[in-house]
C-alpha positions as CSV (number, residue, x, y, z in Angstrom):
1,X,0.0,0.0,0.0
2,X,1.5,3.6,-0.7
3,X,1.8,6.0,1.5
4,X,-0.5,8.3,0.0
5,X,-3.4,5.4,0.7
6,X,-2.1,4.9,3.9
7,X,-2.6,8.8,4.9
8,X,-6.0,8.7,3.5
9,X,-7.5,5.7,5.1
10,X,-6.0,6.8,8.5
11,X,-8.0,10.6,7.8
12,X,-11.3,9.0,6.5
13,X,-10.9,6.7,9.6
14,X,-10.3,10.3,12.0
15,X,-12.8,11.8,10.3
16,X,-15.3,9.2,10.7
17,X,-14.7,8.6,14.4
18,X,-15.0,12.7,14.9
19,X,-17.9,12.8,12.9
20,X,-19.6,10.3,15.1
21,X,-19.0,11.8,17.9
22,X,-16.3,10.2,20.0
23,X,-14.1,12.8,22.0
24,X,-10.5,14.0,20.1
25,X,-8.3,12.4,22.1
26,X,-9.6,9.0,22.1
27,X,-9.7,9.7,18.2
28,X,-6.4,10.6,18.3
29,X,-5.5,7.6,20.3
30,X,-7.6,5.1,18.3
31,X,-6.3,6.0,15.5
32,X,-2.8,5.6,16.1
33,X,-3.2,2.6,17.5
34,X,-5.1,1.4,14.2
35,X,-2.2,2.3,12.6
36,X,0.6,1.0,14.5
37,X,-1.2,-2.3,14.2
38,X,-1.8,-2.4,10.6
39,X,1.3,-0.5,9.2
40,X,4.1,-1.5,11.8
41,X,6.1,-4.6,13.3
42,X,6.1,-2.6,16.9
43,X,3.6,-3.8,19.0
44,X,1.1,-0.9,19.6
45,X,0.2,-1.3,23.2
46,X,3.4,-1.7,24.7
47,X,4.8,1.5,22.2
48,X,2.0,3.5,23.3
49,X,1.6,2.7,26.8
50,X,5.1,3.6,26.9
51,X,5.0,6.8,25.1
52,X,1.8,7.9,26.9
53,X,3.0,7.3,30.5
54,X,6.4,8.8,29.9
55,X,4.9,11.5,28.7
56,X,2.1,11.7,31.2
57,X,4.3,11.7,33.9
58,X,6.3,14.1,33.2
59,X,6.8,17.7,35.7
60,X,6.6,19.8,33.4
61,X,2.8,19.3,33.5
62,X,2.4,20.4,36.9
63,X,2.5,23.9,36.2
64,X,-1.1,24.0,34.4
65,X,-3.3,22.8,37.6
66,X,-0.6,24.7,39.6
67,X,-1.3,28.1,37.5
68,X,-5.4,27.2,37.5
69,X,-5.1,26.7,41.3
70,X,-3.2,30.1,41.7
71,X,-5.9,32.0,39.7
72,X,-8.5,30.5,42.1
73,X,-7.1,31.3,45.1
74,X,-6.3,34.8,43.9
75,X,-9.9,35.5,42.5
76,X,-11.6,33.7,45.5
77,X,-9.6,35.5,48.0
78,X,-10.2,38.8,46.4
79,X,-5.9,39.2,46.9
80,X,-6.1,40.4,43.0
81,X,-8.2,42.9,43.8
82,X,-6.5,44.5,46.6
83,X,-3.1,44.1,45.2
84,X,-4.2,46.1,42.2
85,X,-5.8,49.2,44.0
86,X,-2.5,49.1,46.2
87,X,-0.4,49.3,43.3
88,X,-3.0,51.9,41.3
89,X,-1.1,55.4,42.8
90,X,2.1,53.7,41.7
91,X,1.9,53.3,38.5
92,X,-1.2,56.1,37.3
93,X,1.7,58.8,37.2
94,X,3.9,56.3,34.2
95,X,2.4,56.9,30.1
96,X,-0.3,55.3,29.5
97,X,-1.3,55.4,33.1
98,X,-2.4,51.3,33.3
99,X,-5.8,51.1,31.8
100,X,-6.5,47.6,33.4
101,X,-6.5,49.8,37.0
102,X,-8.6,52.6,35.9
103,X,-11.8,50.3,37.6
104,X,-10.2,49.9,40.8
105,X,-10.8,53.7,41.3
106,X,-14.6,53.3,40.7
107,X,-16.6,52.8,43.8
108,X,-18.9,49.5,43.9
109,X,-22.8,50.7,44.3
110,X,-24.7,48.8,47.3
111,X,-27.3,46.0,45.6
112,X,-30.6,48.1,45.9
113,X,-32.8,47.2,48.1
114,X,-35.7,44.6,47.5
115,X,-38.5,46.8,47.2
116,X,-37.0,49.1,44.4
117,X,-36.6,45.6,42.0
């Protein structure tokens, strides 16, 4: 089988699997493994479990829930918020005076009360 054959049955085959709903990655995971089995002498499960846990367990992907879990804290705790309207004097006298702080200055208006809704 040529290569070109080979690309296309293995696209028809993502395609297919896409189009019928079944979530990318096990797509993407299905269909590799469909072609490590048809077009290669490696054993797929053992090349893939490999290649999935090594790269799985890797540190560099601690950072992601580490940076989520830092934006949580920081928007839960409200620390965002007063770290920018103590740093708003500081930097309103450089160009451009930091647009992003310009609402810090604006006062929040109380929730009016239930009988004006």
């Amino acid at each position: 089988m040529s290569d070109m054959a080979i690309t296309g049955l293995l696209l028809l085959g993502l395609f297919a699997l896409l189009g019928s709903g079944v979530w990318i990655g096990l797509t993407l995971a299905g269909v590799a493994w469909i072609g490590m089995e048809l077009f290669s002498s490696r054993p797929a499960g053992d090349a893939m479990a490999l290649t999935i846990w090594g790269s799985a367990s890797s540190w560099t992907l601690t950072a992601l829930p580490l940076f989520v879990w830092m934006g949580e804290i920081l928007f839960r705790t409200k620390l965002s918020e007063s770290m920018f309207k103590g740093l708003a004097p500081w930097v309103n006298a450089l160009p451009g005076r930091a647009p992003f702080l310009q609402r810090c200055r604006v006062r929040r208006q109380p929730p009016a009360p239930p009988s004006a809704r």
